[in-house]
Steps between C-alpha positions, in 0.01 A plus 500: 500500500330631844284249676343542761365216770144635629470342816143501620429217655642441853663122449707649190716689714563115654750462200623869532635419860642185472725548195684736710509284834858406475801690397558203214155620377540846495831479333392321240204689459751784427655319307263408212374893557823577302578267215334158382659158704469168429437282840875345409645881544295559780586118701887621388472814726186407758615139577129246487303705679534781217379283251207401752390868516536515095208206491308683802505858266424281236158351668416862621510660176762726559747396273478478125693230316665521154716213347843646452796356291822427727827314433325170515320286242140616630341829573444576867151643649628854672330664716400857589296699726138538311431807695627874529288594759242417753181665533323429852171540606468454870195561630361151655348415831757386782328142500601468146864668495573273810460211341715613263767629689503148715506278211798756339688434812419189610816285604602216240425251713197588590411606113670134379221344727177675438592481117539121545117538618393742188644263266352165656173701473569569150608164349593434131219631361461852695218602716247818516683708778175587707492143558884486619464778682149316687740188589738681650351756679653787286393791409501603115708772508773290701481195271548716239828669637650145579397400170696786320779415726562175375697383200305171472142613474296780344143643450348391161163738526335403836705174505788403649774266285835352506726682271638283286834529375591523085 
């Protein structure tokens, strides 16, 4: 089945760029192009940080998952790329596609520490991101893009939660 990711908002291609920052990343990415992996094939060949970029595909929605039947006693959730192709439309103004871009590429360290912020802002319960972005002088295209960046938090409508893991 052809599907196709319509990317028309300018902190979706946030996702796009950083599951293809590393080589680890991209391989992997390859990887579950070609066949359906579980994240116990994919630590076997990539090492940790292979399974790491399994979870952060997972969070981005661009990996399906599937429970497959191995050796063992219990099925395994594989994964595979959701998409065939990617459909962009880029045609935003520069103050928007820069934030963008500098959240995308924004060192780890320097991401690790304005997420800290995000998610103090956020709590348990979540917060409306207009106010977030208020607090900390953001605007709501860039708290967007570092919100789609990280594995820990997501938009819920105009909100901002904690993902919670199953």
């Amino acid at each position: 089945m052809n599907r196709i990711k319509v990317i028309n908002e300018p902190s979706e291609l946030v996702p796009m760029l950083r599951s293809v920052d590393t080589p680890v990343k991209r391989d992997v990415l390859k990887e579950v192009t070609l066949e359906w992996r579980t994240a116990d094939d994919i630590e076997k060949k990539f090492g940790s940080e292979g399974r790491d970029a399994i979870v952060f595909f997972e969070k981005m929605k661009l990996v399906e998952t599937r429970w497959l039947s191995t050796n063992g006693s219990y099925p395994e959730k594989s994964y595979h790329t959701y998409y065939t192709s990617f459909h962009i439309n880029a045609q935003w103004p520069v103050y928007e596609i820069s934030d963008v871009l500098a959240a995308a590429m924004m060192s780890t360290e320097e991401y690790a520490d304005i997420e800290s912020k995000i998610l103090k802002e956020v709590g348990k319960e979540g917060r409306f991101s207009g106010d977030v972005a208020e607090s900390l002088g953001l605007t709501s295209t860039m708290l967007k893009s570092l919100v789609r960046r990280s594995v820990k938090m997501d938009y819920r409508g105009h909100r901002i939660e904690m993902i919670h893991e199953e």
